[in-house]
Chimera marker file (.cmm) of the C-alpha trace (Angstrom):
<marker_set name="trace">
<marker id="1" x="5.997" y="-7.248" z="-14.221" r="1" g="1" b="0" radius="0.5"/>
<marker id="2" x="3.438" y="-4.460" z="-14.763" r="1" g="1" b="0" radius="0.5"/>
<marker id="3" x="5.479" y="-3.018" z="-17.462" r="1" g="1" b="0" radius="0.5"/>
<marker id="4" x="5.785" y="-6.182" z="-19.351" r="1" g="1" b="0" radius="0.5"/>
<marker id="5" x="2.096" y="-6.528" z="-18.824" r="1" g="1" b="0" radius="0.5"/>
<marker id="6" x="1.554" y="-2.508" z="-19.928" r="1" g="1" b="0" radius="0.5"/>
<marker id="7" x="3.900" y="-3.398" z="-23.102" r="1" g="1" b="0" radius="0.5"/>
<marker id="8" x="1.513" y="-6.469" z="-23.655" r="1" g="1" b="0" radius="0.5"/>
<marker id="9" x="-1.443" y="-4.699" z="-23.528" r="1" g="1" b="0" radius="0.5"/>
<marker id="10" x="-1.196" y="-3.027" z="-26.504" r="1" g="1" b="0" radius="0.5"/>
<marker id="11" x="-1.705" y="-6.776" z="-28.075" r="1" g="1" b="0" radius="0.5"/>
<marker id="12" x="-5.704" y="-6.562" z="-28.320" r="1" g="1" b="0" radius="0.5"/>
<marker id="13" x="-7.547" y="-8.975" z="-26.720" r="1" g="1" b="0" radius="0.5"/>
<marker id="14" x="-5.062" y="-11.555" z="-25.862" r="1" g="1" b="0" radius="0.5"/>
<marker id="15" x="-2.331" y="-9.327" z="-24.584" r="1" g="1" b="0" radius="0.5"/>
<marker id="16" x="-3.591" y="-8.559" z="-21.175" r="1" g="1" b="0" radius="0.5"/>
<marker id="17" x="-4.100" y="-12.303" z="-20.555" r="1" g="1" b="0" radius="0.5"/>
<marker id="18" x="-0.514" y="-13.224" z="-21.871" r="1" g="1" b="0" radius="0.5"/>
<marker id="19" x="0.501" y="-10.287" z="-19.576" r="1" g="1" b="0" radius="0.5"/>
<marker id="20" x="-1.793" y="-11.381" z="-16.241" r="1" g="1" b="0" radius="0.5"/>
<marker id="21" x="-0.477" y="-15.237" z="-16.898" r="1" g="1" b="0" radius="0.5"/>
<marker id="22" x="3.273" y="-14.643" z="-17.092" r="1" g="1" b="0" radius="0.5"/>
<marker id="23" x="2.864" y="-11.842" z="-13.428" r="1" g="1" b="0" radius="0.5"/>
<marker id="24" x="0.679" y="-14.952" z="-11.929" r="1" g="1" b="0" radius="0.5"/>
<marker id="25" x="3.644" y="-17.301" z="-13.351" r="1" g="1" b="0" radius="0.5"/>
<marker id="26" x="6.283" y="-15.402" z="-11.498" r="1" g="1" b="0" radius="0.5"/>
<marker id="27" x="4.427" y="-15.050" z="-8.313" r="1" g="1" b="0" radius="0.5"/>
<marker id="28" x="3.955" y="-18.837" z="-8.931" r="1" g="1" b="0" radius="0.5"/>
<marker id="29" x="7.190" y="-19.858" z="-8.917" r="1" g="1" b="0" radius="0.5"/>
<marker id="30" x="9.183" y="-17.213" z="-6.687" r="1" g="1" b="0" radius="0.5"/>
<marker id="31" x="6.934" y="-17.724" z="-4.149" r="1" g="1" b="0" radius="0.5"/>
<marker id="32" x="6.130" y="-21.794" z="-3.637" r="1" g="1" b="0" radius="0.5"/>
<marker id="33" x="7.409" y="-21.776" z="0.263" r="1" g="1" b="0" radius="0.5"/>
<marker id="34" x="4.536" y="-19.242" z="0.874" r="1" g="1" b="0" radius="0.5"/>
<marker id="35" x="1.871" y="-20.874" z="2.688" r="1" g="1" b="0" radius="0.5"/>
<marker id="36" x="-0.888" y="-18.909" z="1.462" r="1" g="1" b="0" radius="0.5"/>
<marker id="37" x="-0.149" y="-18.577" z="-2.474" r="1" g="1" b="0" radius="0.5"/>
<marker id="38" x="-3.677" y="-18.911" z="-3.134" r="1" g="1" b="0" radius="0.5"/>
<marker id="39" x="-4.199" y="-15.714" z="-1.248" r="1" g="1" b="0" radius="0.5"/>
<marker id="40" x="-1.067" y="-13.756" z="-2.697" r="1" g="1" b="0" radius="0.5"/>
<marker id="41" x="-2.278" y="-15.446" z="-6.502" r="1" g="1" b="0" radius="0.5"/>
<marker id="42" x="-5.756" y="-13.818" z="-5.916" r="1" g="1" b="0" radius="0.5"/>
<marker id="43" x="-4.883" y="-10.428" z="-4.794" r="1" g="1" b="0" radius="0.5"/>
<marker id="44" x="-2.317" y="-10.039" z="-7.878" r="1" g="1" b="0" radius="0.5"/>
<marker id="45" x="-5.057" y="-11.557" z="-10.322" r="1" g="1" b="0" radius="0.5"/>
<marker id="46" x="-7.469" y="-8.941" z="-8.793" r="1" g="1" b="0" radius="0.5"/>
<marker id="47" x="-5.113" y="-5.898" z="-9.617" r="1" g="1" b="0" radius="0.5"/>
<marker id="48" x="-4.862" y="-7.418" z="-13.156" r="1" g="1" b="0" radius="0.5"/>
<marker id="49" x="-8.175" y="-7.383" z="-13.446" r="1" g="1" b="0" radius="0.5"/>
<marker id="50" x="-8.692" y="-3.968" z="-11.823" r="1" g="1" b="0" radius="0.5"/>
<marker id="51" x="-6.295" y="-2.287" z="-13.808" r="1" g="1" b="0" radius="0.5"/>
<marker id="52" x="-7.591" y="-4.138" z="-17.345" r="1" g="1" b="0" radius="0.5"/>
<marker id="53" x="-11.108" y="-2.882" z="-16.293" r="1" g="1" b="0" radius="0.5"/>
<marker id="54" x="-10.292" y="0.991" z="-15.872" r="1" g="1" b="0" radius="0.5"/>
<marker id="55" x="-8.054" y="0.998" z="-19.577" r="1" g="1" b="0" radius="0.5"/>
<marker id="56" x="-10.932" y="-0.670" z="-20.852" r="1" g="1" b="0" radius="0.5"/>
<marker id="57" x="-13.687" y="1.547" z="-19.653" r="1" g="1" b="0" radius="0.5"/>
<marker id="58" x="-12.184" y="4.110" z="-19.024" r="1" g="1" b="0" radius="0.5"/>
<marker id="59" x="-9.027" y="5.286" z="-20.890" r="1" g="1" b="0" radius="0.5"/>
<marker id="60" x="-9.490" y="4.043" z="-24.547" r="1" g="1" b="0" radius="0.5"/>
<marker id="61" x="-12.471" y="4.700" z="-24.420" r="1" g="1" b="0" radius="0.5"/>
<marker id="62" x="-11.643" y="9.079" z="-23.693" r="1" g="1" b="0" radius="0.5"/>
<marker id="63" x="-8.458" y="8.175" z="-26.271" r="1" g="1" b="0" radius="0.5"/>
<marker id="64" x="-10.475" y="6.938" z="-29.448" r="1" g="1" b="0" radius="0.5"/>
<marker id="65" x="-12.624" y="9.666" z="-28.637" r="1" g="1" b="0" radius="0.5"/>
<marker id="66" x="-10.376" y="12.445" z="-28.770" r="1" g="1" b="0" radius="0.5"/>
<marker id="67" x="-8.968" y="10.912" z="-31.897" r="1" g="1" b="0" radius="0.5"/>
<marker id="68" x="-12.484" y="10.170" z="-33.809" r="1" g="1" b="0" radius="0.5"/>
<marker id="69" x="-13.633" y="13.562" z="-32.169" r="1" g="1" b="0" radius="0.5"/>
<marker id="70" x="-16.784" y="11.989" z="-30.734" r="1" g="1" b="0" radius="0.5"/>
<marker id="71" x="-18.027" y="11.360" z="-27.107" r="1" g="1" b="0" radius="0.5"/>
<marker id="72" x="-16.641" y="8.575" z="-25.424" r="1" g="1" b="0" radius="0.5"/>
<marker id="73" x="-20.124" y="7.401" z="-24.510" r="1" g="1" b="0" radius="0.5"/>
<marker id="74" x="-20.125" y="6.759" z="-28.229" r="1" g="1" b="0" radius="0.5"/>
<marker id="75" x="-17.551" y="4.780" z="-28.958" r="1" g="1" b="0" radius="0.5"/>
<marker id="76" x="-18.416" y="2.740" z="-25.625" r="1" g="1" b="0" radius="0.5"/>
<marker id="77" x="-21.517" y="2.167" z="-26.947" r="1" g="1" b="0" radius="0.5"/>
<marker id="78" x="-20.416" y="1.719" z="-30.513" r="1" g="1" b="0" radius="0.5"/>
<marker id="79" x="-17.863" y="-1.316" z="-29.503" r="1" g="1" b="0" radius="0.5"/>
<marker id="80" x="-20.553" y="-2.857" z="-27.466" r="1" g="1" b="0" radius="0.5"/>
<marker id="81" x="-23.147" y="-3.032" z="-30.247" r="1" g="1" b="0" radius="0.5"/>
<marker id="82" x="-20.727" y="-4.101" z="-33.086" r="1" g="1" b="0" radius="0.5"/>
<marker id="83" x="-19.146" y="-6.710" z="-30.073" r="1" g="1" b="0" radius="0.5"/>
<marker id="84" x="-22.592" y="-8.223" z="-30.309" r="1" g="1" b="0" radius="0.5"/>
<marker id="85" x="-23.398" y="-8.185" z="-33.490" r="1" g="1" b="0" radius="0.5"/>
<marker id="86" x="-20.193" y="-9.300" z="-34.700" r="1" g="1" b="0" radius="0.5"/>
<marker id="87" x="-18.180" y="-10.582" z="-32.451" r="1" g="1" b="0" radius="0.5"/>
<marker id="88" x="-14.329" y="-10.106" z="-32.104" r="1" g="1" b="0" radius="0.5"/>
<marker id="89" x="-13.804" y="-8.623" z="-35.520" r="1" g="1" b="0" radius="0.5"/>
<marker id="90" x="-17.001" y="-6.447" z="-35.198" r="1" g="1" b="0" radius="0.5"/>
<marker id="91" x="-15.463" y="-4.680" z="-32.125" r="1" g="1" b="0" radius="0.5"/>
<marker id="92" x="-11.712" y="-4.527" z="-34.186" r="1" g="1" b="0" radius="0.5"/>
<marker id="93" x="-13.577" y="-2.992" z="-36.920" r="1" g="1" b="0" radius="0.5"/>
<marker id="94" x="-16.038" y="-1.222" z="-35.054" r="1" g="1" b="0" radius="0.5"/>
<marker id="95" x="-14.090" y="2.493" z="-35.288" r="1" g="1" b="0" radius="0.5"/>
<marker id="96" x="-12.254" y="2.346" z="-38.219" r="1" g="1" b="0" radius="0.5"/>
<marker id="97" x="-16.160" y="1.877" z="-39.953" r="1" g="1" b="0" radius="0.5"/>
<marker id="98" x="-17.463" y="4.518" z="-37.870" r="1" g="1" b="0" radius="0.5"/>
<marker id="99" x="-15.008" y="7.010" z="-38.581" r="1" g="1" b="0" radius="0.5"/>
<marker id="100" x="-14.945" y="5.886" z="-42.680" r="1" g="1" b="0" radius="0.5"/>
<marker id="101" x="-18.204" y="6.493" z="-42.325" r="1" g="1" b="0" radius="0.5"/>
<marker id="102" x="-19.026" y="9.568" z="-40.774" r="1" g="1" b="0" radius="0.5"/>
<marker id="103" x="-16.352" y="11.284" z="-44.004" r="1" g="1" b="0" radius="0.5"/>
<marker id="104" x="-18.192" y="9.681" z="-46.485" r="1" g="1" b="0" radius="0.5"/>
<marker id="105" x="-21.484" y="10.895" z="-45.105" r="1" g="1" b="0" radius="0.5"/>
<marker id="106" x="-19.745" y="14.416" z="-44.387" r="1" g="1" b="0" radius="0.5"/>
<marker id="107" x="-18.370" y="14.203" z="-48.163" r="1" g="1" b="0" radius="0.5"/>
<marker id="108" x="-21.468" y="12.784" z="-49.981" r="1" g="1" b="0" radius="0.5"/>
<marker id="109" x="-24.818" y="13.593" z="-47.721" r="1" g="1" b="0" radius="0.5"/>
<marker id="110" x="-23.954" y="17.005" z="-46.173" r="1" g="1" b="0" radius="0.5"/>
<marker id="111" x="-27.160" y="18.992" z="-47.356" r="1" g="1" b="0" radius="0.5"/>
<marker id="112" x="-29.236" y="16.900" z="-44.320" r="1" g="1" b="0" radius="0.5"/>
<marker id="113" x="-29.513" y="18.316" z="-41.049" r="1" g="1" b="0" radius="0.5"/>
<marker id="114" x="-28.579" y="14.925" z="-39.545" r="1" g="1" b="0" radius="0.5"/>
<marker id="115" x="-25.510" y="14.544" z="-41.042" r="1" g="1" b="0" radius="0.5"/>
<marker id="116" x="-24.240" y="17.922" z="-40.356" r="1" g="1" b="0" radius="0.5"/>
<marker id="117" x="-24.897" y="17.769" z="-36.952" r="1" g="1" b="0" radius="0.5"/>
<marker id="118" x="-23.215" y="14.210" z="-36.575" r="1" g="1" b="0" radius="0.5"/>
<marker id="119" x="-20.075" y="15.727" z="-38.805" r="1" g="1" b="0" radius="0.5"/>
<marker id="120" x="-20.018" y="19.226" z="-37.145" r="1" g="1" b="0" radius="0.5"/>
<marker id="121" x="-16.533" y="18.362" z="-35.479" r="1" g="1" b="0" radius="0.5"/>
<marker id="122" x="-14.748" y="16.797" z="-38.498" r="1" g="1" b="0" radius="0.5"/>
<link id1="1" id2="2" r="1" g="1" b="0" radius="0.2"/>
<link id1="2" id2="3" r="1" g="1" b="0" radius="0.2"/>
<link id1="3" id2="4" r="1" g="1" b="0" radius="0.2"/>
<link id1="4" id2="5" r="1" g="1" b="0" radius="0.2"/>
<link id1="5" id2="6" r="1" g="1" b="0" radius="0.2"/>
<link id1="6" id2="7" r="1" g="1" b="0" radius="0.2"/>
<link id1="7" id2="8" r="1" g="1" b="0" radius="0.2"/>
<link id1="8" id2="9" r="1" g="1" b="0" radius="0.2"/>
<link id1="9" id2="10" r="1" g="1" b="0" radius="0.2"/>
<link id1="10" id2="11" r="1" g="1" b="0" radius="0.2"/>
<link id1="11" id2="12" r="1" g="1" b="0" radius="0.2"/>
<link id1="12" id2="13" r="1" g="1" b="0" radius="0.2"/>
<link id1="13" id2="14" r="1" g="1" b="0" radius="0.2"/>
<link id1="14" id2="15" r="1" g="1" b="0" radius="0.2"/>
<link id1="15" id2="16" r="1" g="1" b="0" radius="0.2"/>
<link id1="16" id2="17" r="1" g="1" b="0" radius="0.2"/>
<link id1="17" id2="18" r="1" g="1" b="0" radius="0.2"/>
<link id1="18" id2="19" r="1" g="1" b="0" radius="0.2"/>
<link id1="19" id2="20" r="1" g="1" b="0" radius="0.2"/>
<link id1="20" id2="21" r="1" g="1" b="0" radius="0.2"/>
<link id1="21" id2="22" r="1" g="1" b="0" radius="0.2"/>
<link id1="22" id2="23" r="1" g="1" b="0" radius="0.2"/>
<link id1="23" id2="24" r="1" g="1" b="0" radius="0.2"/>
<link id1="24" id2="25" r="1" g="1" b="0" radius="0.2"/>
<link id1="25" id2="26" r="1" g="1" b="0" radius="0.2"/>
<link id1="26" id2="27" r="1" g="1" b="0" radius="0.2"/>
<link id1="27" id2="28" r="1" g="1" b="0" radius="0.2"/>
<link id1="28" id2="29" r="1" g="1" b="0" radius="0.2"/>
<link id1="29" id2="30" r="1" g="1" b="0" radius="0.2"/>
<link id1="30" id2="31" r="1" g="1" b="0" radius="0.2"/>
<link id1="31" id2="32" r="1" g="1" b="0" radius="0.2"/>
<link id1="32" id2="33" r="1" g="1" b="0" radius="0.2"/>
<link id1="33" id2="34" r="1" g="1" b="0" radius="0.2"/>
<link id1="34" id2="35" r="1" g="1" b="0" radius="0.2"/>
<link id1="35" id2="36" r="1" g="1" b="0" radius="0.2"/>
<link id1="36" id2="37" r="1" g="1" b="0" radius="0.2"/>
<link id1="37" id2="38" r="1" g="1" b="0" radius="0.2"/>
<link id1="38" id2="39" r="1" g="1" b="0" radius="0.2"/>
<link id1="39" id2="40" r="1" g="1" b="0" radius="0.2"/>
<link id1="40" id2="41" r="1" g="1" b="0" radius="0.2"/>
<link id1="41" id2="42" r="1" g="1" b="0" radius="0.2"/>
<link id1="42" id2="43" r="1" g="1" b="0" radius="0.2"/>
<link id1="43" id2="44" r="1" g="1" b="0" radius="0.2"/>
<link id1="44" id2="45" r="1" g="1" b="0" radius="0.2"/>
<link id1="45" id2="46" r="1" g="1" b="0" radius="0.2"/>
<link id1="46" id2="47" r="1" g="1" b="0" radius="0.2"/>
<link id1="47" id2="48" r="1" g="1" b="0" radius="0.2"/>
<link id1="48" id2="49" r="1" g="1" b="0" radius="0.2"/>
<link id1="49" id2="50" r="1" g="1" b="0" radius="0.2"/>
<link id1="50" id2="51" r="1" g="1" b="0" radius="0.2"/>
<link id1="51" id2="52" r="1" g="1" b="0" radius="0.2"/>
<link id1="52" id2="53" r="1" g="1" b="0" radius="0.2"/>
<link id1="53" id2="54" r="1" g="1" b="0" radius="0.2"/>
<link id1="54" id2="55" r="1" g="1" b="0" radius="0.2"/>
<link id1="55" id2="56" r="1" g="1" b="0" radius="0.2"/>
<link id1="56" id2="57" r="1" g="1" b="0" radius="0.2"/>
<link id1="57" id2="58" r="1" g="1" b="0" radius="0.2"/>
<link id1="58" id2="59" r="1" g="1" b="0" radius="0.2"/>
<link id1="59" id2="60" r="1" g="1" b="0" radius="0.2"/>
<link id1="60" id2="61" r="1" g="1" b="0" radius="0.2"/>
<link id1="61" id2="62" r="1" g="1" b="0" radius="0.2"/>
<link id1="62" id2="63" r="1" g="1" b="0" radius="0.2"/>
<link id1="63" id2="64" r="1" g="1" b="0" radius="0.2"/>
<link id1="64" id2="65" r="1" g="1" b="0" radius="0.2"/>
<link id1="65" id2="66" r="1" g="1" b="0" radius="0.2"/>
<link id1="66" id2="67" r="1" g="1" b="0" radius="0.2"/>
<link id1="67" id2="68" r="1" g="1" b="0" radius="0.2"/>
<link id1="68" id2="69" r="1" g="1" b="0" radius="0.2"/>
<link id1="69" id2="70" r="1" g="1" b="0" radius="0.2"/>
<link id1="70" id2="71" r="1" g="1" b="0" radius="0.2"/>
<link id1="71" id2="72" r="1" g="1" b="0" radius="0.2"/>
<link id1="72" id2="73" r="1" g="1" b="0" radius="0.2"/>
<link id1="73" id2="74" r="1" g="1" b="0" radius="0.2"/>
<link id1="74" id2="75" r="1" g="1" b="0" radius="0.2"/>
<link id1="75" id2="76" r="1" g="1" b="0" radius="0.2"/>
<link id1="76" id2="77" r="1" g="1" b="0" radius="0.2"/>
<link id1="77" id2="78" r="1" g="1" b="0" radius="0.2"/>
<link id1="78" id2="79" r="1" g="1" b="0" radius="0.2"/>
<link id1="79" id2="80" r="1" g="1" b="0" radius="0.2"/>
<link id1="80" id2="81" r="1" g="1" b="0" radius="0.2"/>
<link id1="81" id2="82" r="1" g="1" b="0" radius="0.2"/>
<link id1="82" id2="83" r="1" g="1" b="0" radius="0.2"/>
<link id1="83" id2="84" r="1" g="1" b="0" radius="0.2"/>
<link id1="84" id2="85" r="1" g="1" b="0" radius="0.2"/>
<link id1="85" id2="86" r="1" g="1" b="0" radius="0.2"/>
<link id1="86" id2="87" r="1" g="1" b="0" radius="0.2"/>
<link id1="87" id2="88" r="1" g="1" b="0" radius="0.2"/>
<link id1="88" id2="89" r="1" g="1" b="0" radius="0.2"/>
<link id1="89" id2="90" r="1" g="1" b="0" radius="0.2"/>
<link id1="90" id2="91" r="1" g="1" b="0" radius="0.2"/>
<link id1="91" id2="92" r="1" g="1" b="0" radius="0.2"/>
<link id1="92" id2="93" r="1" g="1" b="0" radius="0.2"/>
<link id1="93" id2="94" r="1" g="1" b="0" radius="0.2"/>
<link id1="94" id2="95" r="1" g="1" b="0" radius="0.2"/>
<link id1="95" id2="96" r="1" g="1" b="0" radius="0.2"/>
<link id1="96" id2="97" r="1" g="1" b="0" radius="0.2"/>
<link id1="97" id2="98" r="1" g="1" b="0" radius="0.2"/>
<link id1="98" id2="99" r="1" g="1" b="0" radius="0.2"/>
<link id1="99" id2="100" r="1" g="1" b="0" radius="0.2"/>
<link id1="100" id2="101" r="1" g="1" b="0" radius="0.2"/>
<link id1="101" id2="102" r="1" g="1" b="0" radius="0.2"/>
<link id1="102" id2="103" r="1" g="1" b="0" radius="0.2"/>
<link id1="103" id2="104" r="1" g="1" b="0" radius="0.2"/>
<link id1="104" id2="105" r="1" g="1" b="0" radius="0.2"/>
<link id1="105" id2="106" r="1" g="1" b="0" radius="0.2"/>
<link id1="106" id2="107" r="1" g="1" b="0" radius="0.2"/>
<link id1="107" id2="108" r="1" g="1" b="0" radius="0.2"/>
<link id1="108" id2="109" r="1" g="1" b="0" radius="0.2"/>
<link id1="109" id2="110" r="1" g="1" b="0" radius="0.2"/>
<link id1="110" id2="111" r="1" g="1" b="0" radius="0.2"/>
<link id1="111" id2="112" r="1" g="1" b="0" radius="0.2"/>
<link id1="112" id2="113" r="1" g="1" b="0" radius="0.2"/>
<link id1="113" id2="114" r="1" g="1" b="0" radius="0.2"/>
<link id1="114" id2="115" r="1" g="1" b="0" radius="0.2"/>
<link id1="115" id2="116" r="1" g="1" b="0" radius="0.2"/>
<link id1="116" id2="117" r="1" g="1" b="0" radius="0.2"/>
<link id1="117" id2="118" r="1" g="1" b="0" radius="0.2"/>
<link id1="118" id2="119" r="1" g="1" b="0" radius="0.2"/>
<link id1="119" id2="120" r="1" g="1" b="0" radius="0.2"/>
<link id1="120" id2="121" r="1" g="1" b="0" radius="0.2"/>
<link id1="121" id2="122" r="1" g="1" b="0" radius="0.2"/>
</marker_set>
């Protein structure tokens, strides 16, 4: 189950929930004599959960980071602000942009101090 639910993770967005529904679907159904499924449904939902919460705040975030070279406070922040601003798609597009970005400032604007410290590690 978890590593149907890792292999479904890489799906953004709806790939952990695909993954957390079919692991509470098994329990679901191998278990039905169990008295206290409710129980056994919401410690399994709350390892789901658990584990989606550290990739998600923890791990990508220290991933993209090391592959956009930038802090991972960054791109935390970067995802939340394009999240609100734009949704879904904003936080999809959110690092591709940034990292299009910083080049064509590094390219086209490098004779400001701003951009050359924001591009240093390009």
């Amino acid at each position: 189950i978890g590593f149907l639910a890792g292999l479904l993770n890489l799906i953004p967005y709806v790939g952990p929930l695909i993954g957390a529904g079919l692991g509470l679907g098994i329990i679901l159904t191998t278990h039905l004599q169990f008295p206290e499924i409710w129980n056994l449904l919401g410690k399994a939902g709350f390892v789901f959960l658990l584990a989606q919460l550290v990739d998600n705040l923890f791990t990508q975030p220290v991933i993209f980071a090391g592959s956009v070279k930038a802090h991972p406070l960054e791109i935390f922040l970067l995802i939340s602000i394009a999240g609100s601003l734009a949704g879904i798609t904003g936080m999809m597009l959110a690092i591709p942009a940034y990292s299009l970005l910083r080049v064509v400032a590094k390219e086209f604007l490098s004779g400001f101090k701003v951009v050359q410290s924001l591009t240093e590690q390009l």
